[in-house]
SEDOSE-527725 format. One record per residue: z, y, x of N, C-alpha, C, O, CB in turn. Coordinates in steps of 0.02 Angstrom, whole numbers, padded with zeros to 5 digits, always signed. Glycine has a CB too. Layout:
! SEDOSE-527725
ZYXZYXZYXZYXZYX/...
***
This chain:
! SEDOSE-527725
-01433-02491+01092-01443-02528+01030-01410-02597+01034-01404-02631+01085-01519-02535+01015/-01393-02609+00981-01340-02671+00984-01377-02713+00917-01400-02685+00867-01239-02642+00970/-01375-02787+00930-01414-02834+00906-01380-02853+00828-01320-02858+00818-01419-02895+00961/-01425-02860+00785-01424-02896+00742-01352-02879+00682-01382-02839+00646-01429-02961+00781/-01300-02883+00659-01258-02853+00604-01228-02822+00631-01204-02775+00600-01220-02885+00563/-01212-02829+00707-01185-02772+00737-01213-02681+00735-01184-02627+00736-01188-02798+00802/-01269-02701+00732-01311-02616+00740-01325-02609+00651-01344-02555+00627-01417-02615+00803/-01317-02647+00624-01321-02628+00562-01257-02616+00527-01260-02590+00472-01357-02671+00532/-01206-02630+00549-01128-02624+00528-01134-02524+00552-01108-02479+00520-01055-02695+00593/-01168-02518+00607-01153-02449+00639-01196-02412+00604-01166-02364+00581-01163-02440+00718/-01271-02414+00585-01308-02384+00546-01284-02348+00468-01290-02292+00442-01353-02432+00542/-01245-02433+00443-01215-02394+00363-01176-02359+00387-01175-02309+00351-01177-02434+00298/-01128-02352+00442-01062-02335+00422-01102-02256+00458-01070-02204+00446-00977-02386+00460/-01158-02250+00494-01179-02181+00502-01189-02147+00447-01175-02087+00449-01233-02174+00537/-01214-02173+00390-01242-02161+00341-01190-02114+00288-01200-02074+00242-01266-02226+00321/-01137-02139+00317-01053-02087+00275-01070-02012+00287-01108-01982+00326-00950-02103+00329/-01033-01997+00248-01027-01917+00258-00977-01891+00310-00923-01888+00279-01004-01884+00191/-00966-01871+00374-00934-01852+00410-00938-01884+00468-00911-01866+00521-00889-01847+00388/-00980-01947+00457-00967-02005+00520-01037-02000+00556-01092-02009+00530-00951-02096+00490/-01019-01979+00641-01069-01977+00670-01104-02040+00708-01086-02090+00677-01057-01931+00703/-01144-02057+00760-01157-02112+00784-01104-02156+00825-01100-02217+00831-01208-02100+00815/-01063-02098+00852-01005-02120+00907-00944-02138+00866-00899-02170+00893-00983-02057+00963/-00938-02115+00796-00895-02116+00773-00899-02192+00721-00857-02236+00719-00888-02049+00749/-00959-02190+00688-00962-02264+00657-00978-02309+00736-00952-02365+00730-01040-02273+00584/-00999-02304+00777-00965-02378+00830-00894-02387+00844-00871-02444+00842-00990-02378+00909/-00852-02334+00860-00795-02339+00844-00758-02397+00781-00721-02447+00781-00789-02277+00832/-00790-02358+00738-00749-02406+00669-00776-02475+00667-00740-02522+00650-00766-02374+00582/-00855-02486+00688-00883-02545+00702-00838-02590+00728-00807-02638+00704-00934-02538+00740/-00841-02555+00805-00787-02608+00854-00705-02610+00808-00673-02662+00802-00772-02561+00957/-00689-02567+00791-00612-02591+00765-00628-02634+00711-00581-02671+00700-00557-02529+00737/-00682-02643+00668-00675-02686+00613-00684-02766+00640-00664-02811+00604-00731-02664+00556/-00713-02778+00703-00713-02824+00744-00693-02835+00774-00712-02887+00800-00735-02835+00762/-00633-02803+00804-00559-02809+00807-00512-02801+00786-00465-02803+00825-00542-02796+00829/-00502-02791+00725-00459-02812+00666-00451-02883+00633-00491-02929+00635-00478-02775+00616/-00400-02881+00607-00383-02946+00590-00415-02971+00514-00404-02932+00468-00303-02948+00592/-00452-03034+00500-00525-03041+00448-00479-03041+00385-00510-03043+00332-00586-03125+00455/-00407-03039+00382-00378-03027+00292-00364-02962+00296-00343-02935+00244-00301-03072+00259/-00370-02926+00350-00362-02856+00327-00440-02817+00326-00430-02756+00324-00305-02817+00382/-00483-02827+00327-00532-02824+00322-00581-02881+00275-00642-02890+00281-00538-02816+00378/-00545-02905+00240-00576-02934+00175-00535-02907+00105-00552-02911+00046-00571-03021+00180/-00468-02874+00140-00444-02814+00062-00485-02762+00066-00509-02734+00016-00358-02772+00059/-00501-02739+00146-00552-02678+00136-00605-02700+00089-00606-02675+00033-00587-02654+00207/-00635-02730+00100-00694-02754+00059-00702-02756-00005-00748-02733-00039-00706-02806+00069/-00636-02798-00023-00654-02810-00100-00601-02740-00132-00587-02745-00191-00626-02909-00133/-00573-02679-00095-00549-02625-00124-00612-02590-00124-00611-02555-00174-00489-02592-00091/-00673-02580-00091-00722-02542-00103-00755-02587-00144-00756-02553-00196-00757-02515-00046/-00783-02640-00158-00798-02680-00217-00783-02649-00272-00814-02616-00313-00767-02738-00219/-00709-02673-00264-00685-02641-00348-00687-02583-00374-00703-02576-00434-00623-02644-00365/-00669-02520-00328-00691-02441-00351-00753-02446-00350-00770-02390-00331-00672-02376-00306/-00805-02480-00358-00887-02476-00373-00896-02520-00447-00949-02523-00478-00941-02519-00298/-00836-02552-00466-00831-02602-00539-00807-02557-00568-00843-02517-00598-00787-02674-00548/-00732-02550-00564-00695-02507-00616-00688-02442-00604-00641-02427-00640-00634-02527-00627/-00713-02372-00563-00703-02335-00572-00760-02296-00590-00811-02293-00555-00670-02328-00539/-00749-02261-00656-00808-02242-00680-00806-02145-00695-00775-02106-00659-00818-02294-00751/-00842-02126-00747-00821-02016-00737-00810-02027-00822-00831-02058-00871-00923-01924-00701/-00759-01974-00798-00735-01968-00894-00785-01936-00947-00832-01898-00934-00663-01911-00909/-00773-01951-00987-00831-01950-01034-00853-01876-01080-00899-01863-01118-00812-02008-01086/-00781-01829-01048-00775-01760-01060-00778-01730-01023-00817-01683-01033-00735-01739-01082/-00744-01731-00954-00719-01666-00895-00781-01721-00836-00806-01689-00790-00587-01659-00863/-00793-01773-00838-00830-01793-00769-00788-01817-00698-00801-01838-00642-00871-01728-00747/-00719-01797-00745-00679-01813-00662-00688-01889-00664-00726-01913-00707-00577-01789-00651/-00649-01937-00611-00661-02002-00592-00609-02038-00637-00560-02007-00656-00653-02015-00513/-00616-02080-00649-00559-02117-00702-00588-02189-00709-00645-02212-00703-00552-02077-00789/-00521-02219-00724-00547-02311-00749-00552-02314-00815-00578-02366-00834-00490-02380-00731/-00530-02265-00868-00559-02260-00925-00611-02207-00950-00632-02156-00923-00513-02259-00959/-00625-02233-01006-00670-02185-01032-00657-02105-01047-00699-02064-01066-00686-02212-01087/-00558-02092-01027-00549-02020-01008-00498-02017-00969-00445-02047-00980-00540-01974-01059/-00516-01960-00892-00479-01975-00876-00397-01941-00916-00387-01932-00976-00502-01970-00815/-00350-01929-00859-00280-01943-00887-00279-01887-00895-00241-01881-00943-00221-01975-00854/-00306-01808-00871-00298-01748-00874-00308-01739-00945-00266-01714-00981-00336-01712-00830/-00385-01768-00973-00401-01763-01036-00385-01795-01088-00412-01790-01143-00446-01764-01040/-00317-01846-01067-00275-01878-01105-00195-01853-01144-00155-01868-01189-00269-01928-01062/-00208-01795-01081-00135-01777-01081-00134-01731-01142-00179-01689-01145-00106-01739-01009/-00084-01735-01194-00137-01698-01265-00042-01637-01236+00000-01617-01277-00156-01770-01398/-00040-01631-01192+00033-01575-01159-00024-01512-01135-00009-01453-01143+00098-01619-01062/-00068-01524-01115-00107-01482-01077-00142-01436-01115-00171-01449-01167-00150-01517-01038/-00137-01362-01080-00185-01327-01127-00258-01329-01131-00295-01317-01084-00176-01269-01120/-00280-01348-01199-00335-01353-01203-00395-01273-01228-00448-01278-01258-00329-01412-01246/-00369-01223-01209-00401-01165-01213-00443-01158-01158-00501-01142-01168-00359-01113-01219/-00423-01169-01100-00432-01151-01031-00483-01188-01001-00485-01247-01018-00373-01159-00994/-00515-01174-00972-00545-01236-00929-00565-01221-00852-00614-01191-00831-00614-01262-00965/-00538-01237-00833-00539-01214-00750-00641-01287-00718-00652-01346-00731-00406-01260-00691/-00678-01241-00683-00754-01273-00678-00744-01277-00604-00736-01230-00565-00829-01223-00709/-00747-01344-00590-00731-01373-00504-00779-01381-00474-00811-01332-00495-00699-01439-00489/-00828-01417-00421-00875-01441-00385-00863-01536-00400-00890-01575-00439-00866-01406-00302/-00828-01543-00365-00795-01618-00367-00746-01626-00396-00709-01583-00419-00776-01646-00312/-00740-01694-00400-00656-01735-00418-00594-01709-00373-00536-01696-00391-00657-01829-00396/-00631-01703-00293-00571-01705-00265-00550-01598-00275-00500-01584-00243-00582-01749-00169/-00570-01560-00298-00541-01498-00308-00509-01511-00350-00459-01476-00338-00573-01445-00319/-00496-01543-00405-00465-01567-00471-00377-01582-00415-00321-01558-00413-00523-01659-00518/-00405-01621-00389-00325-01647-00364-00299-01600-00309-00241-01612-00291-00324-01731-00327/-00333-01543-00277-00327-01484-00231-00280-01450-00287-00226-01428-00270-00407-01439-00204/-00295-01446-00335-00264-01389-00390-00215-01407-00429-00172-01370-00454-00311-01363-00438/-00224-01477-00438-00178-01505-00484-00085-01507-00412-00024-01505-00422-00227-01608-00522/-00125-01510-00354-00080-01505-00293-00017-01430-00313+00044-01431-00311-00143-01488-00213/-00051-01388-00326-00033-01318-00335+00019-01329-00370+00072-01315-00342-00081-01271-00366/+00022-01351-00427+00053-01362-00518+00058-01299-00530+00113-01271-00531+00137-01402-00541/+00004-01269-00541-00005-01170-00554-00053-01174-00600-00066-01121-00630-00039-01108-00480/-00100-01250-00621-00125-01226-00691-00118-01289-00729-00114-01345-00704-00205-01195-00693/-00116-01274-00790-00096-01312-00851-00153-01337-00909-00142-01365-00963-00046-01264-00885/-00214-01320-00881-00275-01310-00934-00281-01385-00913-00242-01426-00889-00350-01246-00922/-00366-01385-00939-00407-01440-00917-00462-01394-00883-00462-01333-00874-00435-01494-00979/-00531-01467-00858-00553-01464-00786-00631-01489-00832-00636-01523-00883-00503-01528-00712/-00670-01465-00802-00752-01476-00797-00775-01467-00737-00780-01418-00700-00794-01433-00837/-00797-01558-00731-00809-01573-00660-00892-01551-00666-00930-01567-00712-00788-01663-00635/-00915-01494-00582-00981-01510-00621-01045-01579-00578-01101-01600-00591-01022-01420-00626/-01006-01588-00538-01035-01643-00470-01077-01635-00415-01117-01672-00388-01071-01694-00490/-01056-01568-00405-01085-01510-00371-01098-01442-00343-01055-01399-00332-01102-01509-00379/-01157-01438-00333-01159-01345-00331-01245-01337-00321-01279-01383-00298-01104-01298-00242/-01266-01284-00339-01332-01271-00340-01363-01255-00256-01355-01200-00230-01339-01208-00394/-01384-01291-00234-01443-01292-00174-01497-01319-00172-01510-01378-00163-01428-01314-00124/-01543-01257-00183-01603-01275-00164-01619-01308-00105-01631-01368-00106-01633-01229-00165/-01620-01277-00060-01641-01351-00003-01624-01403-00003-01661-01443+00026-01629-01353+00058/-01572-01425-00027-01557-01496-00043-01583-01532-00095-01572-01593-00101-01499-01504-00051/-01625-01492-00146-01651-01502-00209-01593-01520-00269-01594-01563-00314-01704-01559-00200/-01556-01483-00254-01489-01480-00345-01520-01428-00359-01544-01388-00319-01379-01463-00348/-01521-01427-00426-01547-01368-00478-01482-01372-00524-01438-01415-00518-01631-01386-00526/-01482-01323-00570-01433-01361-00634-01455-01398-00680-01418-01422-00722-01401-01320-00677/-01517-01407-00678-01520-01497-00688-01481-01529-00687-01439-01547-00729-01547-01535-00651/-01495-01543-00623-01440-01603-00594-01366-01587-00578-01346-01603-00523-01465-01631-00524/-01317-01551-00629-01265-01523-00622-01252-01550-00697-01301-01566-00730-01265-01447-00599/-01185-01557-00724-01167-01567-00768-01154-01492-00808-01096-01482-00827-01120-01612-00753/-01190-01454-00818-01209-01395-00863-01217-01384-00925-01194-01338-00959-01253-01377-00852/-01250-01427-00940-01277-01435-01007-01219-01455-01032-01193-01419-01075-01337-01481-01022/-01187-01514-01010-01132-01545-01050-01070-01497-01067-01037-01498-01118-01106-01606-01011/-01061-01451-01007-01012-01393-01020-01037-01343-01089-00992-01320-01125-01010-01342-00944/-01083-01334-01100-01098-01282-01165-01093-01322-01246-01082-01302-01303-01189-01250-01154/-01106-01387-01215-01096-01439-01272-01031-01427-01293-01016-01396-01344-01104-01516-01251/-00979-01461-01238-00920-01442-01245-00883-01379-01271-00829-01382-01301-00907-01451-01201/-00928-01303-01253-00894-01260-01265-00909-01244-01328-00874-01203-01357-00895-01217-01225/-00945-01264-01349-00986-01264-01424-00913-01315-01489-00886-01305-01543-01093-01330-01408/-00913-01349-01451-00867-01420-01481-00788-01409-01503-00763-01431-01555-00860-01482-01415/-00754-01368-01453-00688-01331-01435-00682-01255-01435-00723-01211-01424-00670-01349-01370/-00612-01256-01454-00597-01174-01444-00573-01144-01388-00516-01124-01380-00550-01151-01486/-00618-01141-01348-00601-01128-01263-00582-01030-01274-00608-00998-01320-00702-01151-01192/-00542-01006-01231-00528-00933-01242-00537-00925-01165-00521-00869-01145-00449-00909-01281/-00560-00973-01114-00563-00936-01036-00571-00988-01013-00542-01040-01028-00505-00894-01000/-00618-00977-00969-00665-01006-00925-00663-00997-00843-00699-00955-00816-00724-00981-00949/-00614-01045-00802-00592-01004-00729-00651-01048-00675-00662-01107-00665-00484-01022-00701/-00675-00992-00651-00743-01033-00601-00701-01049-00503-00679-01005-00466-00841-00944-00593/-00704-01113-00491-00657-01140-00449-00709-01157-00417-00706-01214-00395-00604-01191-00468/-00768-01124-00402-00829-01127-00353-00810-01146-00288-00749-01141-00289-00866-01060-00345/-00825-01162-00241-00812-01157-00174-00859-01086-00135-00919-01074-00129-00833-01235-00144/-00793-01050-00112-00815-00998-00089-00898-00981-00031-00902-00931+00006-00752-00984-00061/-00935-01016-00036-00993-01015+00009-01038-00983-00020-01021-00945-00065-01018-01074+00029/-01100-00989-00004-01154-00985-00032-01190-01023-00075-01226-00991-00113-01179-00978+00001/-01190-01088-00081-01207-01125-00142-01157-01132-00197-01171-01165-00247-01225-01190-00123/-01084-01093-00188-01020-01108-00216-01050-01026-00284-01047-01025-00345-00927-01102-00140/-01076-00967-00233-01067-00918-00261-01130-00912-00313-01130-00881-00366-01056-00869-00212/-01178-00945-00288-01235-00967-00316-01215-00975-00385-01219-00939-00435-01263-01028-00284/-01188-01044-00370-01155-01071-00446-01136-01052-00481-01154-01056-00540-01121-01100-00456/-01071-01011-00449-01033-00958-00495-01072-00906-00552-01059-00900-00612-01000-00910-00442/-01131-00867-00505-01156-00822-00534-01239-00849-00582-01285-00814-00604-01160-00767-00471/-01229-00917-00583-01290-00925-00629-01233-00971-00711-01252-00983-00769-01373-00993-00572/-01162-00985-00676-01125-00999-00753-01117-00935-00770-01117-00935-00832-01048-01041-00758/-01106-00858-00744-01102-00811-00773-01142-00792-00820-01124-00766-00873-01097-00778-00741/-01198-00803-00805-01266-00762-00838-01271-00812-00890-01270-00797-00950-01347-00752-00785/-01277-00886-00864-01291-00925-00927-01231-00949-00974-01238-00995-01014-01327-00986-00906/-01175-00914-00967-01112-00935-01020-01110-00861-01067-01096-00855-01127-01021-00954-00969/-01124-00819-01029-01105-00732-01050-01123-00721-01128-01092-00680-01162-01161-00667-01000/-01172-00759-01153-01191-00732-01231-01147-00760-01267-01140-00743-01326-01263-00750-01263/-01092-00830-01227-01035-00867-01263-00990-00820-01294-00974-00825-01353-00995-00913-01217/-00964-00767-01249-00929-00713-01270-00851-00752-01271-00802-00743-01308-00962-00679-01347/-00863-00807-01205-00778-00819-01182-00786-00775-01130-00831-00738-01109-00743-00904-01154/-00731-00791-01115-00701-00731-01047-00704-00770-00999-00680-00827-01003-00618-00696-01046/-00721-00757-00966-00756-00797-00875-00723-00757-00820-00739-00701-00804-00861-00785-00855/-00672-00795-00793-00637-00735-00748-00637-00827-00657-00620-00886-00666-00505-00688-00808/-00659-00800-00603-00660-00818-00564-00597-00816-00495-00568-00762-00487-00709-00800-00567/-00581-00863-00455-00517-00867-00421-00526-00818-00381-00580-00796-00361-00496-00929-00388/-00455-00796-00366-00455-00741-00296-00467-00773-00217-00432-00820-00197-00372-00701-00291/-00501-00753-00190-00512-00749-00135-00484-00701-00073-00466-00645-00090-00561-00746-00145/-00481-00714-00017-00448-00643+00032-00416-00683+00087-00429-00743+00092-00377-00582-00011/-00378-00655+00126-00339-00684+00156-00278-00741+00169-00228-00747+00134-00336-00656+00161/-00289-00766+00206-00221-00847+00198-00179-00823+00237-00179-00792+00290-00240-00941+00233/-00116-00856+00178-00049-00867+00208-00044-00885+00279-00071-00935+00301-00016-00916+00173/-00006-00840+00318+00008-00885+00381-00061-00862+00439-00061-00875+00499+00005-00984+00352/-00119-00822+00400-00184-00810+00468-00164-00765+00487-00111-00750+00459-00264-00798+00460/-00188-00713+00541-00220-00662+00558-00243-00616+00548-00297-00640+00529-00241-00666+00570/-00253-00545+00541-00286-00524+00490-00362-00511+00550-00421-00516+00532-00242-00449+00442/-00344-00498+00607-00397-00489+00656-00456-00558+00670-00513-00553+00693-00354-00473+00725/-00418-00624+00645-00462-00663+00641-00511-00669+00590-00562-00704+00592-00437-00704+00646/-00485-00622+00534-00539-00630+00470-00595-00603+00463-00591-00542+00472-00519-00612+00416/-00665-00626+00445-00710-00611+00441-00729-00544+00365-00702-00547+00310-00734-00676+00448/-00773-00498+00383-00782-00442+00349-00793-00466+00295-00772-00427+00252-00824-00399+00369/-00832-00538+00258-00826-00527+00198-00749-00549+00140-00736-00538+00081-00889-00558+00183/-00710-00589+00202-00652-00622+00156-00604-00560+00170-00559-00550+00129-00616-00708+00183/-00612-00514+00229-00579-00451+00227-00576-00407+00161-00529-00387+00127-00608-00414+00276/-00660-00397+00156-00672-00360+00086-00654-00387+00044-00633-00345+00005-00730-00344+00065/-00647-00442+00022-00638-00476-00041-00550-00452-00049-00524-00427-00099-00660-00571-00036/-00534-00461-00016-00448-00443+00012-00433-00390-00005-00378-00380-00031-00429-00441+00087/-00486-00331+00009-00471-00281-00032-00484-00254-00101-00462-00206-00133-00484-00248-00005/-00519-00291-00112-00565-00280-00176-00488-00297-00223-00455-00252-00249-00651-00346-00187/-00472-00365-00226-00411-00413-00251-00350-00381-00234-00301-00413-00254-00410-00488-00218/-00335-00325-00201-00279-00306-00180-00228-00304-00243-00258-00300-00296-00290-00242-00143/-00158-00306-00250-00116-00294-00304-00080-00245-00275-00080-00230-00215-00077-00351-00333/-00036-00211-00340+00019-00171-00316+00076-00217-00281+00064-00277-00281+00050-00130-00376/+00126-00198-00257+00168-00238-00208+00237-00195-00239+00248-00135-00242+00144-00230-00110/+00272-00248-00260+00379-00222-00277+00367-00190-00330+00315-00176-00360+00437-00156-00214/+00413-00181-00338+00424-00156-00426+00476-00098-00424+00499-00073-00373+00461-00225-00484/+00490-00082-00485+00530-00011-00489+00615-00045-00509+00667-00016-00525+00488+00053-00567/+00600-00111-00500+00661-00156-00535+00719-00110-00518+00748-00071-00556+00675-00242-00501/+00730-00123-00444+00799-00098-00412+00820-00019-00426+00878+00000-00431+00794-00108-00330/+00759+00023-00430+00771+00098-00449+00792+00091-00529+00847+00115-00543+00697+00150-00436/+00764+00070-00567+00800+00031-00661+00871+00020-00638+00920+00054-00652+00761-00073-00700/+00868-00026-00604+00962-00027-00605+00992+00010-00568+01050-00006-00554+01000-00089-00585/+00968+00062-00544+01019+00071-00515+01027+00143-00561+01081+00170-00551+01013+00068-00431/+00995+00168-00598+00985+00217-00667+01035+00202-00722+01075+00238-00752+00908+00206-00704/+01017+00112-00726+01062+00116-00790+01138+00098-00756+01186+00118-00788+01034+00054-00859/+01148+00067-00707+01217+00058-00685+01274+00120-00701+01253+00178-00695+01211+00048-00608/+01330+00112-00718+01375+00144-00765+01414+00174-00707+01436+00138-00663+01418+00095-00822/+01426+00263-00708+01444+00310-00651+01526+00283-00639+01551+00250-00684+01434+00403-00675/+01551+00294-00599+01626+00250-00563+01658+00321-00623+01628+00374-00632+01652+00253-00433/+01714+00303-00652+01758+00337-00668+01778+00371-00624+01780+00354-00565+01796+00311-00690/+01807+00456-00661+01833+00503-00617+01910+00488-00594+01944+00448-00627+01826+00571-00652/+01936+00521-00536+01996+00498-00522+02035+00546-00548+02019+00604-00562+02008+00484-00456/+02122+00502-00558+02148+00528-00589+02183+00590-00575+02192+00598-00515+02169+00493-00606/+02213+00649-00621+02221+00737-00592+02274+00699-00536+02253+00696-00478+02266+00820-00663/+02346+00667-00549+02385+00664-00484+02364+00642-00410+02390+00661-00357+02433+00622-00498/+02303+00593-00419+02274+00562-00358+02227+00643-00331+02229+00659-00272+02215+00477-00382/+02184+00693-00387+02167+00753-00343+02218+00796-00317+02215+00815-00259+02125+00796-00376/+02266+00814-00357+02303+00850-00329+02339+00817-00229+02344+00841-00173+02358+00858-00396/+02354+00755-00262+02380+00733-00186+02313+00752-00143+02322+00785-00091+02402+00637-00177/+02259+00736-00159+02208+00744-00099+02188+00820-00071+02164+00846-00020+02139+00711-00122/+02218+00843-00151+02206+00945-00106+02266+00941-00080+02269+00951-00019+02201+01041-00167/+02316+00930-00108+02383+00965-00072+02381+00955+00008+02353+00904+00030+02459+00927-00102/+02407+00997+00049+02400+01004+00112+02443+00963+00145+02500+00969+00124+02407+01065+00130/+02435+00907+00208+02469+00851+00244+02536+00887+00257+02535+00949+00260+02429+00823+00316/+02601+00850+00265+02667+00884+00286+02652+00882+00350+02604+00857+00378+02739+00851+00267/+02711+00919+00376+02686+00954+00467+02724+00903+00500+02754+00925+00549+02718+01052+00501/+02735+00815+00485+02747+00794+00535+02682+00725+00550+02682+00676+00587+02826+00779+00531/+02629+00754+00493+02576+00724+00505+02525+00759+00563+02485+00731+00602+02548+00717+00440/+02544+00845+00552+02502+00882+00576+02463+00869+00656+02511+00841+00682+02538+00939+00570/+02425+00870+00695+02422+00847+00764+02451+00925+00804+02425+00978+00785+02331+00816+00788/+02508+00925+00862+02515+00975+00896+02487+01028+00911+02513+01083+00919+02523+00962+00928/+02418+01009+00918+02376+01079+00920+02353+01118+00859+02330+01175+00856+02314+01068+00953/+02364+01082+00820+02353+01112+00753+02412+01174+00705+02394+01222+00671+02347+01043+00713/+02479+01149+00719+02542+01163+00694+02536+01229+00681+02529+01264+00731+02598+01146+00736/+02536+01258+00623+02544+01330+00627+02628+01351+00675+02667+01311+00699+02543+01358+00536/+02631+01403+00675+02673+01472+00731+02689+01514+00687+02649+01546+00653+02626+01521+00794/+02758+01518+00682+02799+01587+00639+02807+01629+00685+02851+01626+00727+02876+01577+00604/+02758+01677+00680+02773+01750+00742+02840+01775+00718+02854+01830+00742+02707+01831+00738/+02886+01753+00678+02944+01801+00712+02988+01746+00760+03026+01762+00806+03003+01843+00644/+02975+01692+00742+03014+01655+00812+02981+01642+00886+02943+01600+00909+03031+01581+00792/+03002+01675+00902+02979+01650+00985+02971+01611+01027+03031+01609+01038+02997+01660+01018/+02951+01574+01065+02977+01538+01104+03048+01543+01141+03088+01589+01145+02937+01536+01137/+03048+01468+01169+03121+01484+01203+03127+01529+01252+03173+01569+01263+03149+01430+01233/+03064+01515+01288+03064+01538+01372+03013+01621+01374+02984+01653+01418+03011+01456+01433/+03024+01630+01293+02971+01701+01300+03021+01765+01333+02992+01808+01366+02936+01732+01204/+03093+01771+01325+03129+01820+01352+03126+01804+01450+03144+01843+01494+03212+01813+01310/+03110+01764+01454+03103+01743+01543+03031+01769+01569+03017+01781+01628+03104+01644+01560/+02980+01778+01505+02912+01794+01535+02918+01882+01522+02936+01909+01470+02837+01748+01487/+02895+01921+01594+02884+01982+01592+02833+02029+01550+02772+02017+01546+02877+01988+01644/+02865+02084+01518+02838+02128+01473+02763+02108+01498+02726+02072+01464+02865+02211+01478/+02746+02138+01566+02691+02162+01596+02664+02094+01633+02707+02053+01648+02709+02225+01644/+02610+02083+01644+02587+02030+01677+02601+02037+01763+02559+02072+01791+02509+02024+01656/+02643+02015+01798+02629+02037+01891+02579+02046+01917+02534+02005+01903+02644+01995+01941/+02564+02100+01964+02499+02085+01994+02516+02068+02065+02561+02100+02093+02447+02144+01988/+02486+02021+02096+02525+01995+02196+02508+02058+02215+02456+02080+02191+02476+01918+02264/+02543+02098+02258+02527+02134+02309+02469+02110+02338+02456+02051+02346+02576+02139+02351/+02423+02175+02361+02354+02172+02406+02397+02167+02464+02454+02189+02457+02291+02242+02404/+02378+02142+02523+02354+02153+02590+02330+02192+02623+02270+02204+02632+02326+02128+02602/+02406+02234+02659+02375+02307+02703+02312+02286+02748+02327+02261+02803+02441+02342+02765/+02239+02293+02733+02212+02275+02824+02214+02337+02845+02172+02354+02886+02125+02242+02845/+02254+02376+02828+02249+02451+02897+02292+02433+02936+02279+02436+02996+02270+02540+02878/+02367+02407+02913+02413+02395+02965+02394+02365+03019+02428+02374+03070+02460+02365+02947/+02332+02319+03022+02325+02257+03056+02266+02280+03106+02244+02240+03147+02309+02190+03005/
***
């Protein structure tokens, strides 16, 4: 235990989300060894995001006005509405540039042991909204867990009499893993989500591609007509049986046979 603003510099900074005891003394000691103007911008930059940054007054994301810029952007489709946990999935997705809608932040997810209900979820304000606008689809950007799926499946039940279309992100396997490292339920999900794979594109063209013109009769005829005989290879050459060889009058009618070997004489 360390005395007096020192153990209390380490206490708040335990108090963060991610920061353990070893880890806020760490930042303790560096903020007390840091230099006091760089650690008086720290200060008055967390100051000021506690003045001016406030949640938009439609979607809930974080903004210095009363909307933020997503719900400013009048480019964006406003049919769609993709339903996040936090601010920061908003900028996970907006990372992508794969959707074009807008965003309903809900500032959370349903856990009971922690005591969130949808109460304390920005819920209500979403039906307001969907009541307000002509939404045609509704994409649930839950976080895949258990308080993520929770969520998911109690906006199902309680949006369903809306009679928008509620369609939820795919889940399965990541780019770049393993498949032996994956666990049975993101396996299943993997299959469940499976798509067809390639297309019939290349068999289409190659159907409609236009057949080579036939060749012309003089180019077949040259290719039947038979090679002249000084292309022919030697062993090939046909033989006019009425000419002979040169040396065939030197070879005997009859084939010789060697004389045997008297062994009686011997």
């Amino acid at each position: 235990m360390y005395e007096g603003a020192v153990q209390e510099l380490i206490d708040e900074l335990g108090r963060l989300p991610g920061i353990g005891p070893k880890s806020a003394q760490r930042i303790a000691f560096h903020i007390l060894d840091a230099d006091s103007e760089d650690m008086t911008r720290l200060a008055a930059s967390i100051q000021l995001v506690k003045e001016k940054v406030k949640f938009c007054e439609i979607c809930f994301n974080i903004s210095e006005q009363e909307r933020c810029a997503i719900c400013r952007d009048e480019r964006r489709d406003g049919t769609k509405i993709c339903i996040v946990e936090e601010s920061k999935d908003v900028m996970a997705i907006e990372r992508t540039r794969a959707f074009g809608g807008k965003y309903h932040v809900l500032g959370g997810s349903i856990n009971p042991l922690a005591g969130i209900g949808p109460e304390q979820l920005h819920i209500r304000e979403l039906v307001t909204r969907l009541a307000d606008e002509s939404i045609t689809e509704l994409i649930l950007a839950t976080d895949p867990n258990l308080e993520g799926e929770a969520t998911a499946v109690y906006l199902v039940r309680a949006l369903a009499p809306l009679g928008i279309r509620i369609t939820r992100l795919a889940s399965g396997l990541p780019v770049g893993g393993d498949l032996e490292y994956a666990d049975e339920v993101t396996l299943a999900r993997a299959f469940e989500g499976r798509r067809t794979a390639g297309s019939n594109s290349a068999a289409a063209r190659r159907n409609d591609a236009p057949t080579s013109a036939p060749a012309r009769n003089d180019e077949a005829e040259e290719d039947k007509a038979p090679a002249s005989s000084s292309a022919e290879p030697r062993l090939f050459r046909a033989v006019n049986p009425d000419q002979a060889p040169a040396d065939e009058a030197s070879r005997p009618s009859h084939p010789v046979v060697p004389p045997m070997d008297d062994h009686r004489s011997r």
